[in-house]
Backbone as JSON Lines, residues from 0, in Angstrom:
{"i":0,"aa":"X","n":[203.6,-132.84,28.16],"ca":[202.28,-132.42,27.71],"c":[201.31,-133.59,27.88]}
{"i":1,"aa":"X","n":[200.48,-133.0,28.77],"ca":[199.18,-134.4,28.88],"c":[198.32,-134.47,28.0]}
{"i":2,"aa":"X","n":[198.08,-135.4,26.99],"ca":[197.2,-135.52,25.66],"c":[196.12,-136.74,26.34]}
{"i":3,"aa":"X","n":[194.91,-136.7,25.99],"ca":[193.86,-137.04,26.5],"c":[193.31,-137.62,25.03]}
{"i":4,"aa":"X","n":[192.77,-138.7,24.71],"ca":[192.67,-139.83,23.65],"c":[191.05,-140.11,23.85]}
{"i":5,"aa":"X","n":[190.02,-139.81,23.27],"ca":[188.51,-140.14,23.42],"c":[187.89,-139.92,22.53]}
{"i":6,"aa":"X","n":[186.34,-140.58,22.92],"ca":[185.58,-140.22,21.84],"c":[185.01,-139.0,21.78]}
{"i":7,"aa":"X","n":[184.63,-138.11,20.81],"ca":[184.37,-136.52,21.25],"c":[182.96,-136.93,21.68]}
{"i":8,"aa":"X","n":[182.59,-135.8,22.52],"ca":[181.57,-135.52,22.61],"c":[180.52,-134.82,21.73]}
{"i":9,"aa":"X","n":[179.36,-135.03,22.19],"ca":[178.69,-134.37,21.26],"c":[178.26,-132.43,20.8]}
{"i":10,"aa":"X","n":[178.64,-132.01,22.47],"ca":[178.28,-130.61,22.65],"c":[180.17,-130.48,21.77]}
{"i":11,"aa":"X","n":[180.86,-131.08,21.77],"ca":[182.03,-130.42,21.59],"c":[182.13,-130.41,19.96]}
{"i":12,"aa":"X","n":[181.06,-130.62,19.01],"ca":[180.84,-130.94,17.53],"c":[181.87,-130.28,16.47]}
{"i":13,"aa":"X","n":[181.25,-128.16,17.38],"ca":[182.13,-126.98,16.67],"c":[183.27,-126.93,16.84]}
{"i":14,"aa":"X","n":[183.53,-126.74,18.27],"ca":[185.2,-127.06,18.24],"c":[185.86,-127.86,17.28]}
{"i":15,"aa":"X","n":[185.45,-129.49,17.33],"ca":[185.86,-130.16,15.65],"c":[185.76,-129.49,14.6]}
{"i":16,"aa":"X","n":[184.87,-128.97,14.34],"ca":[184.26,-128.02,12.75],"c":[185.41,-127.04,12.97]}
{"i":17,"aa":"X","n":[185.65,-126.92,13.87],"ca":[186.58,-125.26,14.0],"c":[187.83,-125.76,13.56]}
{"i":18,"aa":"X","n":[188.54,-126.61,14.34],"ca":[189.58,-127.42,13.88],"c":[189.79,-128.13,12.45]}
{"i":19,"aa":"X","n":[188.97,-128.45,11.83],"ca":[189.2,-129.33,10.63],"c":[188.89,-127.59,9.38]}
{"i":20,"aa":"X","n":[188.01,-126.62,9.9],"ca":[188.03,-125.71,9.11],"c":[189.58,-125.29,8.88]}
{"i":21,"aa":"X","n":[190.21,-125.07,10.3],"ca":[191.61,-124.52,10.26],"c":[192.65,-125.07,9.07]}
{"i":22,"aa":"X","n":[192.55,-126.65,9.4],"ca":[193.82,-127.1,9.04],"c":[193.44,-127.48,7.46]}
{"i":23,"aa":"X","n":[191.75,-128.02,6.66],"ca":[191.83,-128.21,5.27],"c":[191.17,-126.91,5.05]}
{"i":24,"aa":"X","n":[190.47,-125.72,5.64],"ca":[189.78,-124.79,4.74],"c":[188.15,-124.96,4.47]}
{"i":25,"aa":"X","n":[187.83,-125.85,5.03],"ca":[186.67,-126.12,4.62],"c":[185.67,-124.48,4.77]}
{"i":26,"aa":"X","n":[184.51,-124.58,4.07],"ca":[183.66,-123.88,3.99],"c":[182.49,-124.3,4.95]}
{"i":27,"aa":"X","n":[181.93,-125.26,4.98],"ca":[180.67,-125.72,5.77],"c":[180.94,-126.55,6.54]}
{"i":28,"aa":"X","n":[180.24,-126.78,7.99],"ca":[180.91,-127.37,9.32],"c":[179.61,-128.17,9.53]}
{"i":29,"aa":"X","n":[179.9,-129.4,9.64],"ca":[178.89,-130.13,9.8],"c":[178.02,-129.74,11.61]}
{"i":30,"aa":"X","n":[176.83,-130.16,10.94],"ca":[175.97,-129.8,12.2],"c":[175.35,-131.16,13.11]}
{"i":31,"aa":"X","n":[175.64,-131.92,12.83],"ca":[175.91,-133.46,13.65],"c":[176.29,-134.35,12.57]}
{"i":32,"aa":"X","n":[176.98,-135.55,13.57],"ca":[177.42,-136.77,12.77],"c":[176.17,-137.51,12.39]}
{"i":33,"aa":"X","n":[176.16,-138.32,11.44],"ca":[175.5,-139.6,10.72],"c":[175.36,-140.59,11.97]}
{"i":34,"aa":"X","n":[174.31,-141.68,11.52],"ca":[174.27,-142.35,12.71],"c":[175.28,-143.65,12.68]}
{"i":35,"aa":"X","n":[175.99,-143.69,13.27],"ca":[177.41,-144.86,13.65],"c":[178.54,-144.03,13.59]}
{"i":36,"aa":"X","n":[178.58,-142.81,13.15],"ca":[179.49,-142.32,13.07],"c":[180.34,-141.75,13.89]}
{"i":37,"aa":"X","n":[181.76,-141.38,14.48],"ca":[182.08,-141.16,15.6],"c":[183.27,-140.3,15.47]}
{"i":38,"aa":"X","n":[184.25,-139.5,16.23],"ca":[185.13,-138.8,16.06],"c":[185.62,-138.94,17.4]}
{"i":39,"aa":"X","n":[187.06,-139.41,17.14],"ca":[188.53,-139.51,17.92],"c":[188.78,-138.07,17.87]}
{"i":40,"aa":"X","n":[188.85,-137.38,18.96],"ca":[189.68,-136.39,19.47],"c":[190.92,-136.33,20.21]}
{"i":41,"aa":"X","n":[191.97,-135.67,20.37],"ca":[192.65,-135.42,20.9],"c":[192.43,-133.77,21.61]}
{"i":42,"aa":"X","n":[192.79,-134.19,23.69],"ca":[192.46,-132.93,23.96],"c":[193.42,-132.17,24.73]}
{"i":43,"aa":"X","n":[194.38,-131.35,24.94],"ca":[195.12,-130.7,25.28],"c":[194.52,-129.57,26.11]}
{"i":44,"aa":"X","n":[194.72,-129.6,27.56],"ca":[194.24,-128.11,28.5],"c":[193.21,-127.98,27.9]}
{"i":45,"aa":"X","n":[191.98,-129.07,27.99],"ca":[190.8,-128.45,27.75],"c":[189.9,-128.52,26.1]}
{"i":46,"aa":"X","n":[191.46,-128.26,25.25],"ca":[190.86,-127.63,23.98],"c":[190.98,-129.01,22.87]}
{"i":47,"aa":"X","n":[190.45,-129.26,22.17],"ca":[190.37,-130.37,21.08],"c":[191.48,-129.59,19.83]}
{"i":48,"aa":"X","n":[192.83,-130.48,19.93],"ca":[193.51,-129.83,19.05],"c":[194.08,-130.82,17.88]}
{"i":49,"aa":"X","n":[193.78,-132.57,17.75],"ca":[193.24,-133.46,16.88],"c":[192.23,-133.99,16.84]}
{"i":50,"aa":"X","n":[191.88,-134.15,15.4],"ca":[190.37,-135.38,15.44],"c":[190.86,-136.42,14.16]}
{"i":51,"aa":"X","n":[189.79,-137.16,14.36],"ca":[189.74,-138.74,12.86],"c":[188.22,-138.81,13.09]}
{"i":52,"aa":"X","n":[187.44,-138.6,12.41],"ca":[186.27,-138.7,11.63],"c":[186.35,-140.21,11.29]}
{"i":53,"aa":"X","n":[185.67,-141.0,11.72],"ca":[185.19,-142.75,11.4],"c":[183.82,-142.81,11.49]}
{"i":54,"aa":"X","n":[184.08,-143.4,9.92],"ca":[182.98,-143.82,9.35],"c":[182.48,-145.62,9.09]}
{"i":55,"aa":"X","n":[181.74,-145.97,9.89],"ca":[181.25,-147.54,9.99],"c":[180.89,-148.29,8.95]}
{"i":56,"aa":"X","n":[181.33,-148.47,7.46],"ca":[180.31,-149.24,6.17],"c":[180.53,-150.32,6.5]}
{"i":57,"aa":"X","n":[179.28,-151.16,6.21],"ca":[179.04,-152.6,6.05],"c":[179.27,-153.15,4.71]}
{"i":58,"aa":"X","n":[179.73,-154.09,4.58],"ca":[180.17,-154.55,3.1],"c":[179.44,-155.34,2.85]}
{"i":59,"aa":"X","n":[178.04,-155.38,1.8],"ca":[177.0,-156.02,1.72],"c":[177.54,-157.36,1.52]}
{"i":60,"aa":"X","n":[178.56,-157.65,0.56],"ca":[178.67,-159.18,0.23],"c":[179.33,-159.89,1.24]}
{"i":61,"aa":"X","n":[180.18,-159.25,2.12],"ca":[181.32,-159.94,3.19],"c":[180.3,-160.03,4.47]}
{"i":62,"aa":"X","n":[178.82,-158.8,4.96],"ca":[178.55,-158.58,5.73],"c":[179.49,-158.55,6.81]}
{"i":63,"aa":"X","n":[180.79,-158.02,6.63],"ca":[181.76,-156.97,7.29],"c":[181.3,-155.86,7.53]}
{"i":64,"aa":"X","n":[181.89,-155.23,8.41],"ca":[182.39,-153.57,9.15],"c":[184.01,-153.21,8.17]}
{"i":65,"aa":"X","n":[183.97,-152.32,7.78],"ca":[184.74,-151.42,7.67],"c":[184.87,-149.86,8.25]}
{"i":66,"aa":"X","n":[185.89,-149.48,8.4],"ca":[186.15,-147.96,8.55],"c":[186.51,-147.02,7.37]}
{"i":67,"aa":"X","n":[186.09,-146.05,7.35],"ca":[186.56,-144.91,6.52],"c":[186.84,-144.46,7.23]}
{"i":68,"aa":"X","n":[188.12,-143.3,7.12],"ca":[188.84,-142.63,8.06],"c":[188.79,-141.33,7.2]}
{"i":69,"aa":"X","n":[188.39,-140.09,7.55],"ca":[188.32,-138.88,7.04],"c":[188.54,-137.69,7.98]}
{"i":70,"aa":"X","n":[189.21,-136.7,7.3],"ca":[189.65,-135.07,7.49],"c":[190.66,-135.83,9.16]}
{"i":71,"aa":"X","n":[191.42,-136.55,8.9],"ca":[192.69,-136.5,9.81],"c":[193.61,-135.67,10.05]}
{"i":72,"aa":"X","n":[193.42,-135.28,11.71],"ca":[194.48,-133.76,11.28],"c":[194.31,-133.86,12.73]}
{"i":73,"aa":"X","n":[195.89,-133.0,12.9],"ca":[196.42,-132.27,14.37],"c":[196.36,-130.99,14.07]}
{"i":74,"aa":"X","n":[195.85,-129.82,14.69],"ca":[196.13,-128.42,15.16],"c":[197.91,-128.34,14.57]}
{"i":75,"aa":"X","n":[198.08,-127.45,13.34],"ca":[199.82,-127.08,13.12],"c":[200.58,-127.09,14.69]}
{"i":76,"aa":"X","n":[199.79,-126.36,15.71],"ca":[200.92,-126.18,16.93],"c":[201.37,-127.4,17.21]}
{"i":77,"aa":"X","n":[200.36,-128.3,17.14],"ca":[200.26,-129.4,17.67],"c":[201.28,-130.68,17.14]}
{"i":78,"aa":"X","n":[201.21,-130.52,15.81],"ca":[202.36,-131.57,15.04],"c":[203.58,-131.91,15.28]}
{"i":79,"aa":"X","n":[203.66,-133.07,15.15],"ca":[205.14,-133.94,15.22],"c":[205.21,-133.96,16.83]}
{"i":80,"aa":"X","n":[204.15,-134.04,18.01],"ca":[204.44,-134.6,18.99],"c":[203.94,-135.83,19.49]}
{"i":81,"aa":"X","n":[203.54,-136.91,18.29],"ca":[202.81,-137.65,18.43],"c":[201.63,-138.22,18.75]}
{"i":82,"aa":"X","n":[200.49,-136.87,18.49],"ca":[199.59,-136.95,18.97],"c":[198.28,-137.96,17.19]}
{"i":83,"aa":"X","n":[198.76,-137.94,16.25],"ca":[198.17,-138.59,15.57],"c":[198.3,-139.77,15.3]}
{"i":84,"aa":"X","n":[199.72,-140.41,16.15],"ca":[199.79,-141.66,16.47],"c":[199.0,-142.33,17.68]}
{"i":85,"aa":"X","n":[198.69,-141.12,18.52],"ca":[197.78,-141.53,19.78],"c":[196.25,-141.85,19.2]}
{"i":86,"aa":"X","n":[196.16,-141.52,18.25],"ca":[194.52,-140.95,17.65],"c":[194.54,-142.44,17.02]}
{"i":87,"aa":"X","n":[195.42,-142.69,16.09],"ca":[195.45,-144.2,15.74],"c":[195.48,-145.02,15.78]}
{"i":88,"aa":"X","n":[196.2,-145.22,17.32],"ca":[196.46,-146.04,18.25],"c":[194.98,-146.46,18.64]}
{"i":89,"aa":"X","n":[194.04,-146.29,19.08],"ca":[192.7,-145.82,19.78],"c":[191.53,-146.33,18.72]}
{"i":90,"aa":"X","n":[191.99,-145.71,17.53],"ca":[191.16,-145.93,16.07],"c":[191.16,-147.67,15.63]}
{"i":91,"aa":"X","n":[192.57,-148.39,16.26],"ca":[193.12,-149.42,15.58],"c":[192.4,-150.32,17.1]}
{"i":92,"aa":"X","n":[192.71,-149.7,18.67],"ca":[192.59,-150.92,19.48],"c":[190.81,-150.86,19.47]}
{"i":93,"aa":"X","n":[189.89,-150.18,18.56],"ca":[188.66,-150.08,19.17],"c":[188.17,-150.46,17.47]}
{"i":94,"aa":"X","n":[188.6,-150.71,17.23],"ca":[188.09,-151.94,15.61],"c":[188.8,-153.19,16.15]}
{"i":95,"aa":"X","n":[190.03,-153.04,16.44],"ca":[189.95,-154.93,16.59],"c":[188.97,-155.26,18.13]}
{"i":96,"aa":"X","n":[188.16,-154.5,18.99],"ca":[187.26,-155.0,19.86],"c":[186.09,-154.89,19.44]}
{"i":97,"aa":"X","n":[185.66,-154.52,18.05],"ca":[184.48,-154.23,17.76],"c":[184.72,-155.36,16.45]}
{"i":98,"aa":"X","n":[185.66,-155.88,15.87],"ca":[185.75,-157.08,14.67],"c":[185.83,-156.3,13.32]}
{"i":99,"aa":"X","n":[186.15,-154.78,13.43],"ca":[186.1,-154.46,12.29],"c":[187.21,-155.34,10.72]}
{"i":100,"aa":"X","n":[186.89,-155.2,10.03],"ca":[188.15,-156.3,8.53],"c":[188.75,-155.04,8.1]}
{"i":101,"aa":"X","n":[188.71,-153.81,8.02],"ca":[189.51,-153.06,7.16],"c":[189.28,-152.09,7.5]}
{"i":102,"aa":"X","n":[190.31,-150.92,7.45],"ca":[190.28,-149.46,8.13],"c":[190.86,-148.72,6.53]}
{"i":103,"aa":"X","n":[190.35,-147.99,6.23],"ca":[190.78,-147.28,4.38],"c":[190.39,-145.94,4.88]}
{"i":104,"aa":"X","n":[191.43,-145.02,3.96],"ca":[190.98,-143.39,4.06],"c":[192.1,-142.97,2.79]}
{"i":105,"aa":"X","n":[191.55,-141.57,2.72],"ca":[192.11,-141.47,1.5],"c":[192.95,-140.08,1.99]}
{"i":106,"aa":"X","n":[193.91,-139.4,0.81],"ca":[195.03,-137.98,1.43],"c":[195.36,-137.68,-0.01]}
{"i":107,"aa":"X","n":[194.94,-136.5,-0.21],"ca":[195.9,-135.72,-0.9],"c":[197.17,-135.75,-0.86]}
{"i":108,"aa":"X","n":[197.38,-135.98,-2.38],"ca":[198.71,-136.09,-2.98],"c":[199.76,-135.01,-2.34]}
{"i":109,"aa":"X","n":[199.7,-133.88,-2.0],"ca":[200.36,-133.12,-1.3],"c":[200.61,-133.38,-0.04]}
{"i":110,"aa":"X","n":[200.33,-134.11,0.88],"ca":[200.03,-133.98,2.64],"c":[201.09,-135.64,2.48]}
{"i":111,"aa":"X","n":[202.39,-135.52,2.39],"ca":[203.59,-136.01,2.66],"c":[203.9,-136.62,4.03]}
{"i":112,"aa":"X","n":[203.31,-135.78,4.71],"ca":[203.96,-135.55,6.3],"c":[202.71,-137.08,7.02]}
{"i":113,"aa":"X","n":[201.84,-136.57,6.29],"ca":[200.67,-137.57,6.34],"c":[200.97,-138.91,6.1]}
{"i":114,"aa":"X","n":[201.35,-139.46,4.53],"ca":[201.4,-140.35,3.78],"c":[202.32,-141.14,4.78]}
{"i":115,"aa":"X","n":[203.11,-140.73,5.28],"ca":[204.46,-141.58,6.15],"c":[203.5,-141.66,7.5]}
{"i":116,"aa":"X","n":[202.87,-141.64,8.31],"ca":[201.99,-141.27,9.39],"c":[201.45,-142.93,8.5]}
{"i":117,"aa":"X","n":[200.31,-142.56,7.89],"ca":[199.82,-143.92,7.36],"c":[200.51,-145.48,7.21]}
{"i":118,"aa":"X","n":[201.82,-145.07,6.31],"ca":[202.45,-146.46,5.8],"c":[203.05,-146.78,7.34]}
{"i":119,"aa":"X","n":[203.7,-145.89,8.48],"ca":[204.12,-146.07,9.26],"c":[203.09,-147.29,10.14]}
{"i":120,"aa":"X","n":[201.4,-146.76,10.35],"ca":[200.7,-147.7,10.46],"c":[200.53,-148.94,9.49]}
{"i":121,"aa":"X","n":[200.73,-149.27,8.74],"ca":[200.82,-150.32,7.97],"c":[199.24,-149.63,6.67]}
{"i":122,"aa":"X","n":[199.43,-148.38,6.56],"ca":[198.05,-148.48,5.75],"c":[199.38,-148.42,4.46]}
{"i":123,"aa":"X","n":[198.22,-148.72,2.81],"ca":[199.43,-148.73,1.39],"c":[198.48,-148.09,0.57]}
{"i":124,"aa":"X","n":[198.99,-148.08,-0.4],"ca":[198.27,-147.21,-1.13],"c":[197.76,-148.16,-2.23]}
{"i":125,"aa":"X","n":[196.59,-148.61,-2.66],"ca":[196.03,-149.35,-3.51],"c":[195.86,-149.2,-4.74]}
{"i":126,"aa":"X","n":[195.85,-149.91,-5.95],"ca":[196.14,-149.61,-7.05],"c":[194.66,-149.54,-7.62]}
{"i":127,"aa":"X","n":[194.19,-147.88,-7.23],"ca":[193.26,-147.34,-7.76],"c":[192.88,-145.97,-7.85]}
{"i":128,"aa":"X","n":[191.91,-145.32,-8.7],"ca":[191.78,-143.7,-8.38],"c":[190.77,-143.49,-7.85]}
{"i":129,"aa":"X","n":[190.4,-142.39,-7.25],"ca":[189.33,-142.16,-6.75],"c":[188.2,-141.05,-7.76]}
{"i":130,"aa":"X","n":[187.33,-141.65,-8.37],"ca":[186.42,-140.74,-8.98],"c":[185.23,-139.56,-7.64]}
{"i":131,"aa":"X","n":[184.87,-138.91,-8.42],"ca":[184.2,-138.29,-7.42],"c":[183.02,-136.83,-8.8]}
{"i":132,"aa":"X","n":[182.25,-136.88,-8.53],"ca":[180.99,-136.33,-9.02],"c":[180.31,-135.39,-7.92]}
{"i":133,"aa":"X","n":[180.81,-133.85,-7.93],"ca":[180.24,-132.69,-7.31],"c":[179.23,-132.16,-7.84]}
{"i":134,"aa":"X","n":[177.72,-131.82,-6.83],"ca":[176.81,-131.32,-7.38],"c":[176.7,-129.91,-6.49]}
{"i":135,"aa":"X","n":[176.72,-128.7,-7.48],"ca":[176.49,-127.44,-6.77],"c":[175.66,-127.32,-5.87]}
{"i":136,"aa":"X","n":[174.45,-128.05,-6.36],"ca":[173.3,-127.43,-5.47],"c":[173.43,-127.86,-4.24]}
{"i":137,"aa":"X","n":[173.96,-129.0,-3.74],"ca":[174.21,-129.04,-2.26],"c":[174.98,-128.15,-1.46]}
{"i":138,"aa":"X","n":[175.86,-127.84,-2.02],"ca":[177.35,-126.57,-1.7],"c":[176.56,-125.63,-1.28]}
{"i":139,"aa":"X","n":[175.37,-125.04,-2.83],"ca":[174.49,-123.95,-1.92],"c":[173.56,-124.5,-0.87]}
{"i":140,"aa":"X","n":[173.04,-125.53,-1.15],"ca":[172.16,-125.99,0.34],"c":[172.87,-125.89,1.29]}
{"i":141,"aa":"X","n":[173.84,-126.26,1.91],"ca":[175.04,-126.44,3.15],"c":[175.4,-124.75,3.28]}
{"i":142,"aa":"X","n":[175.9,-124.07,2.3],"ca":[175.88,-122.9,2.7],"c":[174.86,-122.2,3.06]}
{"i":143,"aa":"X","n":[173.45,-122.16,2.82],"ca":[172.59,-121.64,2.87],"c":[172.24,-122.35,4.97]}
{"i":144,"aa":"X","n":[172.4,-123.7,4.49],"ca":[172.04,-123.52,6.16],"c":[172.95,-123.63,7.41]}
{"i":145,"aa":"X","n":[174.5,-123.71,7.06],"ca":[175.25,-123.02,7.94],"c":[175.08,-121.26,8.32]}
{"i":146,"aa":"X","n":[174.99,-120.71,6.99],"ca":[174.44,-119.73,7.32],"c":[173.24,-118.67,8.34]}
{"i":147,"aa":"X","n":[172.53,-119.44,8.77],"ca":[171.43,-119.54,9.13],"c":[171.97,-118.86,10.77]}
């Protein structure tokens, strides 16, 4: 199987949205990336069947680059042929040419298959929780203009 390792394009946005809807459920599909922001695809015959969502923060006091790494995922058909090691592979040789200090993302306590994928890269799990503060009214804003 020929797996193809890049940065997505931009016309190819939905296909991502389509894919990351599949595999977490999401409700609203983003309608472009943030600016620095970029997405590792993986493409099989054409079709985008992994992505990694990277996110660029600057660390005001270090004036470092960091990565956030978000909604990591292969297409179910797609799993366990090493295609999210290809995605990482790519994620890891294009921060150490760019000087990034730290690559962090976060996984649900359930996604196992994941957690070993990570430590396998050398990521650990840090001794902290993650708080988080949801406001409805955006949920309906985002629905209201996916809708559209």
């Amino acid at each position: 199987m020929d797996v193809e390792i890049r940065q997505m394009k931009e016309s190819e946005l939905s296909q991502v949205a389509r894919l990351v809807q599949r595999v977490f459920g999401y409700d609203a599909v983003p309608q472009r990336l943030d600016s620095g922001d970029f997405s590792v695809v993986a493409v099989v015959g054409g079709n985008i069947v992994g992505q990694i969502l990277v996110h660029p923060i600057v660390d005001p006091f270090l004036n470092r680059t960091q990565y956030y790494l978000q909604d990591v995922c292969v297409d179910e058909e797609y799993r366990g042929k090493g295609i999210a090691s290809k995605m990482m592979h790519f994620v890891f040789d294009f921060a150490q040419e760019n000087h990034i200090f730290r690559i962090f993302l976060t996984s649900s306590r359930n996604r196992l298959d994941a957690h070993a994928l990570y430590e396998k890269f050398g990521f650990y799990v840090r001794d902290s929780d993650i708080f988080a503060k949801d406001f409805e009214w955006v949920y309906r804003f985002v629905r209201y203009t996916n809708d559209k």
